[in-house]
N, C-alpha and C positions, 0 to 999 in steps of 0.2 A: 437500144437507147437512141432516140431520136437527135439527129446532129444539131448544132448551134446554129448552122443557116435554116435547118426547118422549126426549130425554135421563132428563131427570129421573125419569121416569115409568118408563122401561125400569130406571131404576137402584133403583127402590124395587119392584120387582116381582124382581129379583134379589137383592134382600137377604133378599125373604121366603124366597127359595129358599136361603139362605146360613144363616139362621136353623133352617127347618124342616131342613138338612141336618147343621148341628151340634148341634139340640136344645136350642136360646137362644133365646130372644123377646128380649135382649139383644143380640146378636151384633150386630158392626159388621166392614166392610171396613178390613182393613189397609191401609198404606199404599202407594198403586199397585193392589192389586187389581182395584180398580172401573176402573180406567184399561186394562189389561190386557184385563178382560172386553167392555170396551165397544168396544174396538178389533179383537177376535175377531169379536165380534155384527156388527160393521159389514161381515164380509167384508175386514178387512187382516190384514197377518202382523206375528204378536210377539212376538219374543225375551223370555224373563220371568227374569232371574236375579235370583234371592233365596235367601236360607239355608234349609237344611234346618226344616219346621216350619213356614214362613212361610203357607204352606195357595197354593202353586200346584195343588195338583189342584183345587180350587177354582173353580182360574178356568177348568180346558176343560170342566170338568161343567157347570158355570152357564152355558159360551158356551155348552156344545152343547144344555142344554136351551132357553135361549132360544132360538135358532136350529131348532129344532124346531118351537117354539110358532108361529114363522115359516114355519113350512114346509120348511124348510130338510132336506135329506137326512141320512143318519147320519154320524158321526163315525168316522173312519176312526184308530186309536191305533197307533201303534211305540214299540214297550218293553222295554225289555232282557232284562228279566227276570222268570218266573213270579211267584216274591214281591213283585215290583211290583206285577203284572197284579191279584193274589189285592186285593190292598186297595184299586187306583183301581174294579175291580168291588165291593166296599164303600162306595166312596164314591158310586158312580154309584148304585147302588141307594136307596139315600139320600135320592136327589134324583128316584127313583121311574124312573129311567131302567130301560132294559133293555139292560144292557151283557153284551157274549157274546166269550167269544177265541177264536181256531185256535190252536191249539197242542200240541205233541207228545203230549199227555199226557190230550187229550179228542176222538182223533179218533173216536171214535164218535159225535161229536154234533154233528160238521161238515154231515151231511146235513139233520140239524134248522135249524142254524145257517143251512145256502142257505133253505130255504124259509122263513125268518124274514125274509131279506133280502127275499126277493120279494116280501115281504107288507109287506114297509117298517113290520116291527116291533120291527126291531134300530135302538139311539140310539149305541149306540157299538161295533165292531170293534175290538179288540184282537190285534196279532199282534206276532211277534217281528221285530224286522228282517230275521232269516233264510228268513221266511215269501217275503217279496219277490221270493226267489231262486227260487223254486216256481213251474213252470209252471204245475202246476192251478191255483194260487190267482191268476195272471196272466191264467188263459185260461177258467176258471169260475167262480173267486168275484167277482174284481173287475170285471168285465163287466154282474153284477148291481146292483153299486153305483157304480159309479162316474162314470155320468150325475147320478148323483144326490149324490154326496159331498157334504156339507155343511161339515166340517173337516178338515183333515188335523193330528193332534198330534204330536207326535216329545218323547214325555218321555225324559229324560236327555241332553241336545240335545249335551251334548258329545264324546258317543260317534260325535257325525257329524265333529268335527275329527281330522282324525290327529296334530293337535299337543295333543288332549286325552289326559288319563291313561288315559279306558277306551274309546281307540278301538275301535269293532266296525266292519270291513270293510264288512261287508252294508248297513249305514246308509248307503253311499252309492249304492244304488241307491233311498233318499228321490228323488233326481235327476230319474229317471226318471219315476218316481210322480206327482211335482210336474207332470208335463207329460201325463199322463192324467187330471187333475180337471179339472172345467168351469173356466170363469171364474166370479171371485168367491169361489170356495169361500175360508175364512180357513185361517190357519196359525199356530198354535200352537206354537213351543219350549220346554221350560222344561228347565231347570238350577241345581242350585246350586253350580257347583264351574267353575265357567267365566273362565277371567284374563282378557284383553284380550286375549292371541293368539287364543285358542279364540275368544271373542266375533265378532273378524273371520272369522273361517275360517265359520266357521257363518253368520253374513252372505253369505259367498260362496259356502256350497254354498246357501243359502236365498233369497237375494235380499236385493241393499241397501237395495230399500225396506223391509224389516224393521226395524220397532220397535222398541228395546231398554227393557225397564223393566228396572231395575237398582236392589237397594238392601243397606241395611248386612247385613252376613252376622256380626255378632257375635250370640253365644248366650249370655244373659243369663244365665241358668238353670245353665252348664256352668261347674263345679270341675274343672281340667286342671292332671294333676301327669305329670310324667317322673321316671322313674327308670332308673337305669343297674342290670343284675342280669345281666351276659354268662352266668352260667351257670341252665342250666335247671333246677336242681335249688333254687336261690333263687327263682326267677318262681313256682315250682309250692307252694312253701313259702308266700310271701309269699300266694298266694291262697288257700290252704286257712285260711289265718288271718282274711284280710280281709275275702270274704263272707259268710261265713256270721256274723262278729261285729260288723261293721261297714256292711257294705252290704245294708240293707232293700233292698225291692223285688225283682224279677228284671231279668236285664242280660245282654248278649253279650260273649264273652270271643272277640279276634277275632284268627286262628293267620294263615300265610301256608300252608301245605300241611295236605293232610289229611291225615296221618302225624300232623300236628302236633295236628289235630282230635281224632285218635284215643284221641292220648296225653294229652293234657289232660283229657279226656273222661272216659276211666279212673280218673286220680288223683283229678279231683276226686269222680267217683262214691266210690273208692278209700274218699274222707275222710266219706262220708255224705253228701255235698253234690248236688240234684238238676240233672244236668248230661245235657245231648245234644248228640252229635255234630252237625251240618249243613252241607253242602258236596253241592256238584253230582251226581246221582247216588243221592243217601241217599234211603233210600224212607222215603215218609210224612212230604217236608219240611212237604207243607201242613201234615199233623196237629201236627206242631213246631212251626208259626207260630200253630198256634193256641193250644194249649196255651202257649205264651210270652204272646201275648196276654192268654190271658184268667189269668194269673198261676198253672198249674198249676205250670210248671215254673221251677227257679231261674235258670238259668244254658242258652243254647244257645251250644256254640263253632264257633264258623263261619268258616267263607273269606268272600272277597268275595261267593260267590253271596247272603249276604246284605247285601249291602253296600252297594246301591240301594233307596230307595224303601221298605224296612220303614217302617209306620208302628203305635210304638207309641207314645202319648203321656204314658205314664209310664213308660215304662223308665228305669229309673234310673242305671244304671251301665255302662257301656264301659271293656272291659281290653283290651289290646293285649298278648299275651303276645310276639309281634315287633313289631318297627320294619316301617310301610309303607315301598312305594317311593318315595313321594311325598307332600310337604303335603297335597297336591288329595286322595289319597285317604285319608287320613291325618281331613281334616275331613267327609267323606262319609259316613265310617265312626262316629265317635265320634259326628258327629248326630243318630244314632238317638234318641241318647236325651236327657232333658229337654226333649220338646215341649210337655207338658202339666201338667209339675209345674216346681216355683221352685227346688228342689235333686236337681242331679244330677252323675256323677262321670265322668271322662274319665282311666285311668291308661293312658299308655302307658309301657312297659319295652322298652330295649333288652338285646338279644340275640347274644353271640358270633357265630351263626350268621346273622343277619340279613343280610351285606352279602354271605356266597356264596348265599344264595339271592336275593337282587336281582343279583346278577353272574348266576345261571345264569340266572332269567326274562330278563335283558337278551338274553345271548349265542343266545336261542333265539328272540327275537323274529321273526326275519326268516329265510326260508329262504334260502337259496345260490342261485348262478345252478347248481351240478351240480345241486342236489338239484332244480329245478324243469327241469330237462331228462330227471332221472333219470324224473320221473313224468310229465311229459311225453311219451315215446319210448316206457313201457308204455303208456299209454292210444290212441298211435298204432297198436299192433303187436296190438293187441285187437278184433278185427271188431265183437263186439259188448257190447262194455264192460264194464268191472268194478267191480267191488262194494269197499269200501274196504278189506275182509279179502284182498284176491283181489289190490289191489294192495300192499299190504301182503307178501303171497307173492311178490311177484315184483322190489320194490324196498326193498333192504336201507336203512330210512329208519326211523327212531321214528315211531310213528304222527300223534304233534302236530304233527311236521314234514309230513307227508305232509298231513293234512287243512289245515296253512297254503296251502301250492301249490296245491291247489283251491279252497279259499277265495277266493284272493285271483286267481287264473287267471277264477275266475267269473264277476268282477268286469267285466272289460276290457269293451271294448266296439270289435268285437265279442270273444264270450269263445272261449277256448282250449280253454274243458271245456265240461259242460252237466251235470246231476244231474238223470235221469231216474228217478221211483221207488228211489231210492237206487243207484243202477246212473251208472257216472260214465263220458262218451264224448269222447274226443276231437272237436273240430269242422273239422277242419283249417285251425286259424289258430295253430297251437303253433308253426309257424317263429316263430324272433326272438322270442318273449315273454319278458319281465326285468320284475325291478323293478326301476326306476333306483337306479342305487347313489348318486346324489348325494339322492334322498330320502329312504335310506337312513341314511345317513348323518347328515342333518339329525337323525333323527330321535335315532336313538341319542345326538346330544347332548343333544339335550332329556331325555332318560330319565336320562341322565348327569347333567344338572345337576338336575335333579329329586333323583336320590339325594343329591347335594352338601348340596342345602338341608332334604331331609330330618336330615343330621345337622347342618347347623347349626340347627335348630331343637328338636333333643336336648340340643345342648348349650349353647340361648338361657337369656338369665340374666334377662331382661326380658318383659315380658308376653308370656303364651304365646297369648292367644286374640287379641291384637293382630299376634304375627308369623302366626301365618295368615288373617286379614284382608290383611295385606299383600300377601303370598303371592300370593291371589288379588284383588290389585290392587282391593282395597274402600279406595276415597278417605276411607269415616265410619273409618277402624280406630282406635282408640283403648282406653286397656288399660281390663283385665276388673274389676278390684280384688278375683277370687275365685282368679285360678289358685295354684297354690303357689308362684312368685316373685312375685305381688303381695303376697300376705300373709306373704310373706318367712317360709318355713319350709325353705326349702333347704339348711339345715344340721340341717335334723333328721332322725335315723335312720331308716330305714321299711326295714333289715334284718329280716327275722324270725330269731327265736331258733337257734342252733347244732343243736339237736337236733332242733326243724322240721326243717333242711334236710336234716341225717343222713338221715330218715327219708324225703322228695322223692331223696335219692340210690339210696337202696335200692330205694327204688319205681324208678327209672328202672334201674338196672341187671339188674331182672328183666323188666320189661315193653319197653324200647325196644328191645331188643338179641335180642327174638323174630325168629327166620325162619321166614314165613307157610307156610301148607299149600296146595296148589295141590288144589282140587277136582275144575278142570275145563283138559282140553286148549283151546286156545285156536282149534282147529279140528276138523273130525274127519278120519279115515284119516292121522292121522302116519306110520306105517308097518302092517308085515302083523301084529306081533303083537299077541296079545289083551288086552294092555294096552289098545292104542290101539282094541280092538273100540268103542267110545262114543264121544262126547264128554264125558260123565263121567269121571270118574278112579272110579271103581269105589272103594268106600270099604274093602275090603280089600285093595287095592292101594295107599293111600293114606300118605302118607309121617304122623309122631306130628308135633306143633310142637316145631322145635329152638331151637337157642341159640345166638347169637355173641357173642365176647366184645367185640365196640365196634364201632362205624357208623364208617364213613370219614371221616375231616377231622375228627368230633367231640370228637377228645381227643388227648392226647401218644402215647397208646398206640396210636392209629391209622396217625399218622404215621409210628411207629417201624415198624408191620408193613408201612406201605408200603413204606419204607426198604429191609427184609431181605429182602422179597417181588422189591422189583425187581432186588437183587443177585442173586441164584439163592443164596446161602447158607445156610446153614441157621437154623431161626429162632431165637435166643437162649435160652437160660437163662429168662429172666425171661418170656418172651413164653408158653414151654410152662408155665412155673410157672401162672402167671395161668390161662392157657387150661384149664389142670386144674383148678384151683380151680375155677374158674368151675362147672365142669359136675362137681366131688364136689357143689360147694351145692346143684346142684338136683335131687340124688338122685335121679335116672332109672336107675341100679342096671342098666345092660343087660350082658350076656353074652360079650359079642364088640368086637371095635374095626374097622371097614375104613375105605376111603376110596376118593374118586374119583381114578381117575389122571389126570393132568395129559398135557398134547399138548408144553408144552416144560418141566412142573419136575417132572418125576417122581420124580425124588430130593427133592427139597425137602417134596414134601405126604409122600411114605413117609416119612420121618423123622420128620415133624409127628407122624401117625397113630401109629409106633410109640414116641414120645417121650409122649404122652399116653396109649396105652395100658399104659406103665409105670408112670405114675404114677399109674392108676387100680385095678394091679395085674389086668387083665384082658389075654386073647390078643388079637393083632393075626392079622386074616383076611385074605388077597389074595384077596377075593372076586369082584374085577368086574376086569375087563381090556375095551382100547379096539379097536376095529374101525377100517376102514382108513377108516369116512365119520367125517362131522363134522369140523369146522374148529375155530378157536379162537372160543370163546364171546363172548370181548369184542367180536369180530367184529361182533358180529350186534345189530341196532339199531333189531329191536320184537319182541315177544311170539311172534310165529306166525314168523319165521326164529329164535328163539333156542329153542324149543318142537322145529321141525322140524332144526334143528342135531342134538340130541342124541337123534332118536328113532331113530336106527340107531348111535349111537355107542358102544352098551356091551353088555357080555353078562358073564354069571354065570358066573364059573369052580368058586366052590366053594359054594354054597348055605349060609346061616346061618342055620339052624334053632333061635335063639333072640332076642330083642332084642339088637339092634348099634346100636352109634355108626356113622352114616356122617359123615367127616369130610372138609370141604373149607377150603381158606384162606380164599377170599374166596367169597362170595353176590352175584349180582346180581338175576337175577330170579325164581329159584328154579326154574326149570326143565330144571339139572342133578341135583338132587336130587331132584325128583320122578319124573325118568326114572329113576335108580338104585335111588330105593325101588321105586316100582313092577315094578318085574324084580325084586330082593330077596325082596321078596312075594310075587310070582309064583311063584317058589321055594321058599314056604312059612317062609319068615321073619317071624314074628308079630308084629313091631315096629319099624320103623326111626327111630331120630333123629338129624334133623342137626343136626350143628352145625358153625362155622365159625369163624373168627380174627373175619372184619370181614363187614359188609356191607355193600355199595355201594349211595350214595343216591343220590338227585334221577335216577330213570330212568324208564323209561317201562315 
């Protein structure tokens, strides 16, 4: 047991390092910090839950430099997320460390990064949990360090519970990991969003002799108001007003899809206001995190990819233009901001649409026991493996579905699959593999009451930064005396003006209700003709941007076209009024009228097409007629069978040798229209647009 002078002495040599890495000759240890570091330094494991802000990264940079200074090997980091990654290598540097990650997006620098390890000049590795799953990084990188590990970290610790909000799979081959470091190495968790269930669960995927520091999770700093605005056309009013007149600073406005990204994005660009999309996939998120950093830009609207681990410490404001699925993530999210300043703002607004997209995220959580045989039986019947497009060709699955059953197939132990080089094999252990349907089950009621207490905390009348303390089971919670039912203004209006919203309507009725251009086939060789000669869509083959008149489930008017659609009837009076309107207003001026025919409502869409080419006062063309392939489209349940569905299903009867309406009722992924244009054009038709009644959301 190390003495109370070499305590002391180790603890004043880590402040220096806490000081010079905040830039305070003032800086002191918060409360627990020093307790946390010193029990990492020692070689034990420590759970560290504290609120967002609290400066956990702190404490594995400080262990793992002192542990260095000791001799001690590099730090081995799992982290969910690139935007995490991007700032704990900020913080490491800091502290003069040389922190380096694996990660999808810098593999040219992995060969650098081995010979760094050899040289034992790397202090801390950074990978994704997913990393884990990587033979190479099992059977060549970690071979180099791993005599030598000095820490293992696991930030966002409750992504390892499957009763926490943002379980990731892969985290639980930490498992594993754990029994490849020497003895002695420490272990580090930290979270701020972790209840008492999670807390134990992570104990038992980590070890009970794990440490828990634990402390208050209120944020002093944070003004949290709810508003009720079910329609999107007030949410989008109300912030075109707010920011730019009321909220200094820059701040994230935070969507649950990115449709929703987009569309935010737009209007408030729309209003003059500097606004960026961000969500998984978007190029150049680093450049967006920095730029938000360093205050170039107003506003990023972002999904949860950013929703771990940003650290800006004066961001000032958090908009929730939807309701989360949960408290937990709910307080993850709005923590962003007020770490470094005394006033900052937290609005969330609920949203009509809120609770079907937490019903559909729920309802997809889990694949089926068909679907994990369905993709099981092809990976069998494949001598030498396929590639995720390749299964995807052969198993009528949405692709989210499909990449679940690998995922989580991966997992087992031993596994069912294996991902070599992106190429995925069966092992022949696929008889019998399930997920248990009673954990299953468990689980969906967690998520279930999750959503429960999410609206009761919508519609809490009593401190709001006190009911999520409770939430997540903080014993200090006691109210905030800043949110908007402590200062008791919940009967004050925070409508914006009639003619705002007029104007957020209009905007949504031209921009939400676009159907996208498809550039590119989703594989190549769909069929012999020269359409499909690329994987390109050839941009004189390419369909103009059309128009629908409403998204499904988003209005009365949807409903009703579901209604008529399902009867086989013809579609009402009012439904063609509308639909013609729609498309005199946005004077596209084409020549011709056709449409796609239908496989069971072929009377129903001719009617549609010659009832709005009356009203447009334009001829109706029977240009395209059906061949004997292709199935019904709704059929079909990813990209590359609904692409391959219709690439023999159509041919040009009478060529339209000027701009045409192609019209269909309903849209889903767009790749019946783009097969129709494309042949259209091919025929020398110098314009195609379509348009449609509705389009079908939340698909893949």
């Amino acid at each position: 047991m190390p003495s109370l002078k070499h305590r002391e002495s180790l603890k004043q040599i880590a402040l220096l390092h806490l000081r010079a890495a905040v830039g305070s000759g003032d800086a002191d240890f918060r409360d627990g910090q020093w307790e946390s570091i010193y029990q990492a330094v020692m070689g034990n494991r420590v759970l560290v839950v504290q609120r967002t802000g609290w400066g956990k990264t702190m404490v594995y940079t400080i262990s793992t430099k002192l542990r260095r200074e000791q001799g001690a090997g590099p730090s081995l980091m799992i982290s969910p997320l690139l935007a995490l990654m991007r700032n704990q290598e900020d913080a490491a540097f800091a502290l003069g460390l040389n922190a380096r990650r694996m990660t999808g997006d810098n593999h040219g620098e992995w060969k650098k990064i081995h010979e760094e390890l050899q040289d034992d000049k790397v202090d801390i590795l950074m990978i994704t949990p997913e990393r884990l799953g990587s033979n190479m990084f099992l059977t060549k990188t970690l071979p180099i360090i791993a005599s030598g590990i000095g820490m293992l970290i696991i930030d966002e610790a409750h992504c390892i519970s499957d009763w926490g909000h943002d379980f990731r799979p892969d985290y639980l081959r930490i498992r594993r990991i754990q029994q490849m470091i020497p003895q002695g190495s420490s272990v580090v968790a930290t979270t701020a969003t972790a209840n008492n269930r999670v807390v134990e669960d992570i104990k038992h995927q980590l070890g009970d002799n794990i440490q828990v520091t634990r402390g208050s999770l209120i944020r002093r700093s944070l003004q949290l108001h709810n508003f009720k605005m079910p329609e999107p056309s007030t949410r989008l009013a109300w912030m075109a007003w707010a920011i730019p007149e009321h909220l200094p600073g820059s701040g994230i406005v935070y969507v649950l899809t990115r449709k929703d990204a987009d569309l935010v994005t737009k209007w408030l660009q729309y209003k003059k206001i500097d606004a960026h999309a961000y969500y998984g996939g978007t190029e150049e998120r680093e450049h967006l995190e920095k730029e938000l950093q360093n205050n170039n830009i107003k506003v990023l609207v972002a999904t949860i990819a950013l929703g771990m681990g940003f650290d800006k410490p004066d961001l000032s404001f958090i908009i929730h233009y939807q309701r989360p699925s949960s408290v937990v993530h709910y307080y993850q999210q709005v923590g962003r901001a007020g770490r470094g300043i005394t006033d900052a703002y937290g609005f969330l607004m609920w949203g009509e649409e809120d609770e079907r997209i937490a019903d559909y995220f729920l309802d997809n959580a889990f694949p089926s026991q068909t679907e994990i045989d369905l993709v099981m039986n092809a990976l069998e019947e494949a001598d030498s493996g396929l590639k995720l497009k390749e299964i995807m060709f052969q198993v009528n699955l949405k692709k989210s579905r499909i990449e679940k059953v690998l995922s989580l197939a991966s997992l087992e132990s031993p596994a069912p699959v294996i991902n070599e080089r992106g190429i995925w094999y069966a092992t022949g252990e696929t008889d019998g593999f399930q997920i248990p349907p009673e954990r299953i089950e468990r689980l969906r009621k967690i998520r279930s009451d999750e959503k429960a207490q999410m609206r009761q905390y919508m519609n809490h009348d009593g401190c709001l930064m006190s009911f999520l303390q409770h939430a997540l089971d903080d014993p200090s919670a006691e109210s905030c005396g800043r949110c908007r039912n402590c200062i008791d203004r919940r009967d004050m209006n925070y409508l914006p003006k009639a003619e705002k919203i007029n104007e957020a309507q209009q905007f949504l009725g031209k921009k939400l209700n676009q159907i996208f251009v498809h550039k590119k086939w989703p594989i190549a060789d769909l069929s012999d003709h020269p359409i499909h000669a690329t994987t390109k869509i050839i941009e004189k083959y390419q369909a103009s941007w059309g128009f629908a008149l409403c998204r499904m489930f988003d209005s009365d008017l949807g409903h009703q076209i579901m209604r008529e659609r399902t009867s086989g009837q013809n579609y009402s009076d009012g439904v063609i009024e509308a639909f013609a309107t729609l498309l005199k207003n946005r004077k596209i001026m084409p020549s011709y009228v056709t449409y796609i025919p239908s496989i069971s409502r072929q009377r129903q869409i001719q009617f549609l097409a010659q009832k709005v080419a009356d009203h447009l006062g334009l001829s109706l063309i029977h240009a395209v007629s059906r061949t004997p392939n292709g199935s019904r489209q709704s059929d079909m349940k990813n990209p590359i069978l609904r692409a391959r569905n219709v690439a023999n299903a159509f041919v040009i009867d009478q060529p339209c040798r000027a701009p045409t309406l192609l019209i269909d009722d309903i849209t889903t992924s767009g790749w019946t229209f783009a097969t129709v244009a494309a042949l259209l054009r091919y025929d020398d038709c110098p314009k195609v647009i379509p348009a449609a009644l509705m389009i079908h959301t939340l698909s893949d």
